[in-house]
Structure formats: C-alpha cells, structure tokens
C-alpha positions as a printed Julia matrix, in Angstrom:
124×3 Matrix{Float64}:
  13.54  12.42   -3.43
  11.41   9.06   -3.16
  10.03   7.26   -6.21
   6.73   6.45   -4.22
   3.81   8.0    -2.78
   1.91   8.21    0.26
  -1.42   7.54    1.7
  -2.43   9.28    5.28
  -4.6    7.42    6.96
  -4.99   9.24   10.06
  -6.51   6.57   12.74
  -6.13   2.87   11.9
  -7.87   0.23   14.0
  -6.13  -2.69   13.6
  -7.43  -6.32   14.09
  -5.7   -6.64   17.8
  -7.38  -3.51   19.34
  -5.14  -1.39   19.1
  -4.93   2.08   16.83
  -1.92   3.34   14.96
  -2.63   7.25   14.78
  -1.15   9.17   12.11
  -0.68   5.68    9.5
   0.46   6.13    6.58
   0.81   3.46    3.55
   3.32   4.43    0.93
   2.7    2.89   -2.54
   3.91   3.28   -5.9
   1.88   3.38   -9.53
   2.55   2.43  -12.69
   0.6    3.05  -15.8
  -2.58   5.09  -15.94
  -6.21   4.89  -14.86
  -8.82   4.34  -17.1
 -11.8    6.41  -16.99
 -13.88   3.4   -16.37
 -11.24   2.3   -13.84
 -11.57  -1.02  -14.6
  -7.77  -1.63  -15.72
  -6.26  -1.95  -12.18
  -3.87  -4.18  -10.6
  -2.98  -4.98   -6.82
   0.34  -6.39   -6.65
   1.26  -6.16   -3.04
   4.64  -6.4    -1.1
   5.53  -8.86    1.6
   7.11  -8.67    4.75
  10.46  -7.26    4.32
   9.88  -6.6     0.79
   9.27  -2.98   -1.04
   7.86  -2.23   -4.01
  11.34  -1.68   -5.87
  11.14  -6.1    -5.13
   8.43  -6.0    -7.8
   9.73  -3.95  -10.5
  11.35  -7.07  -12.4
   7.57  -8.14  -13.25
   6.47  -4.37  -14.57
   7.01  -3.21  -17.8
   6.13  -3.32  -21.97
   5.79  -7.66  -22.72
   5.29  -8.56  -19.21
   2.52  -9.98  -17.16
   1.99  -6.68  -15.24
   2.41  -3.98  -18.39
   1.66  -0.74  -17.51
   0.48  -0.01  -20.93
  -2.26  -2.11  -20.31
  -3.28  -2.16  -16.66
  -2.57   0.61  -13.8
  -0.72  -1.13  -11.15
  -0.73  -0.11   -7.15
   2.0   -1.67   -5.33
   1.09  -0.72   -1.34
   4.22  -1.46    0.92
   3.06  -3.16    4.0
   2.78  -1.75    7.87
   6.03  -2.35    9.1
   8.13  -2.36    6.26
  10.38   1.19    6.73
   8.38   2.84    3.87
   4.43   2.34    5.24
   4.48   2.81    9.39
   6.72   1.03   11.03
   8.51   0.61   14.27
  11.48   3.04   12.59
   9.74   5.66   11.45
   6.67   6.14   13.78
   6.7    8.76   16.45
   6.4    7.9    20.07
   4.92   6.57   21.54
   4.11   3.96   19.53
   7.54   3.87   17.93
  10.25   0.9    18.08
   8.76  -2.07   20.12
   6.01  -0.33   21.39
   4.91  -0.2    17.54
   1.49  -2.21   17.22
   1.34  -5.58   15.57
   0.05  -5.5    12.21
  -1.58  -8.51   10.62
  -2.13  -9.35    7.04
  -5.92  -8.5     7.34
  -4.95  -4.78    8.83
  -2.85  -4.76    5.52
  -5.38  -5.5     3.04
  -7.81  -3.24    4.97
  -5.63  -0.36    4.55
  -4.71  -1.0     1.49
  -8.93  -1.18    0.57
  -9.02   1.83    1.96
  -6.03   3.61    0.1
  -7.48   2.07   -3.22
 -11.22   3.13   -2.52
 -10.8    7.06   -1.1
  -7.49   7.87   -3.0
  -8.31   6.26   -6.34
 -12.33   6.09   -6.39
 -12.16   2.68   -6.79
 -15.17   0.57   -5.53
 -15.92  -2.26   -7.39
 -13.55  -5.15   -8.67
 -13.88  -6.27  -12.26
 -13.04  -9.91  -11.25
C-alpha cells in the first residue's frame, strides 16, 4: 500500500512538443482544507527527490504544520512515483520517455492543484 496519491492527467503537452499520454502526478497531503481554501501550501520535490525527502519539515512546531496549513507535496515527472521512464508503458517508456522540464512540472502540478482541489486563486 502507498502513502501517496495520484493525479491522472490523461494527455500532457509538454514544453518540447511532445505529449505524455496517460500522465499521472502522484502527491501526498498533509493537514486539511479550509473551506475558504486559503490555508494551502506547495512544497514541491526535486529531481531525484520524493515527497518522503520533505517529511522532516512537516509536522506540530514546524514551518510547514499541518495544523495550520494543508500541504501538497507533487513528486516530479520522472521521479519513479509521477511518470517516468520506469513506470510508463511503451512506447514512451525507458529512453524513449519525453523530457520533462521544470515549467511542464509546475504546469501539471497547476493543474493537479486547480481541477483536483478547486483551487484557483493564490492568497499571496
């Protein structure tokens, strides 16, 4: 059993051209929503990083406190949890996986936040 979710995304067009069909973007939460949802926190990954890298910083008395805020941590493309070379059906698997750039990240991740969540404005 994972500890994290996932978002299908179906058809991503990614910055280079191409399209990664059947993406998905696993994340995991912490905390709860607030009606207003106005409490929420992005904390992504990095390359080669999952969100079980971030847990140190989540929790009661630290910055990201999940009795305070509700925190999304996306994994990136690529990273054996999101899509990814390993884990991606031909044939678009291995090395013919699509490059992924940081902006095809944060799109995604837009996306996730906006449909999944109903998220549409930041509070910043």
């Amino acid at each position: 059993m994972s500890d994290y979710e996932i978002f299908e995304a179906d058809e991503v067009h990614l910055q280079s051209g191409a399209t990664l069909r059947g993406a998905k973007l696993a994340y995991k939460t912490y905390g709860t929503l607030s009606a207003a949802k106005d409490n929420v926190i992005i904390q992504p990954t990095w390359y080669s990083g999952n969100h079980n890298d971030v847990e140190w910083s989540i929790g009661p008395d630290m910055a990201l406190n999940p009795e305070e805020y509700f925190i999304i941590v996306p994994n990136l493309l690529g990273n054996g949890l999101s899509s990814s070379p390993s884990n991606t059906p031909p044939p678009y698997d291995r090395a013919r996986f699509p490059n992924c750039t940081m902006y095809d990240n944060v799109r995604l991740q837009h996306r996730m936040v906006t449909e999944k969540f109903g998220i549409e404005k930041s509070s910043w």
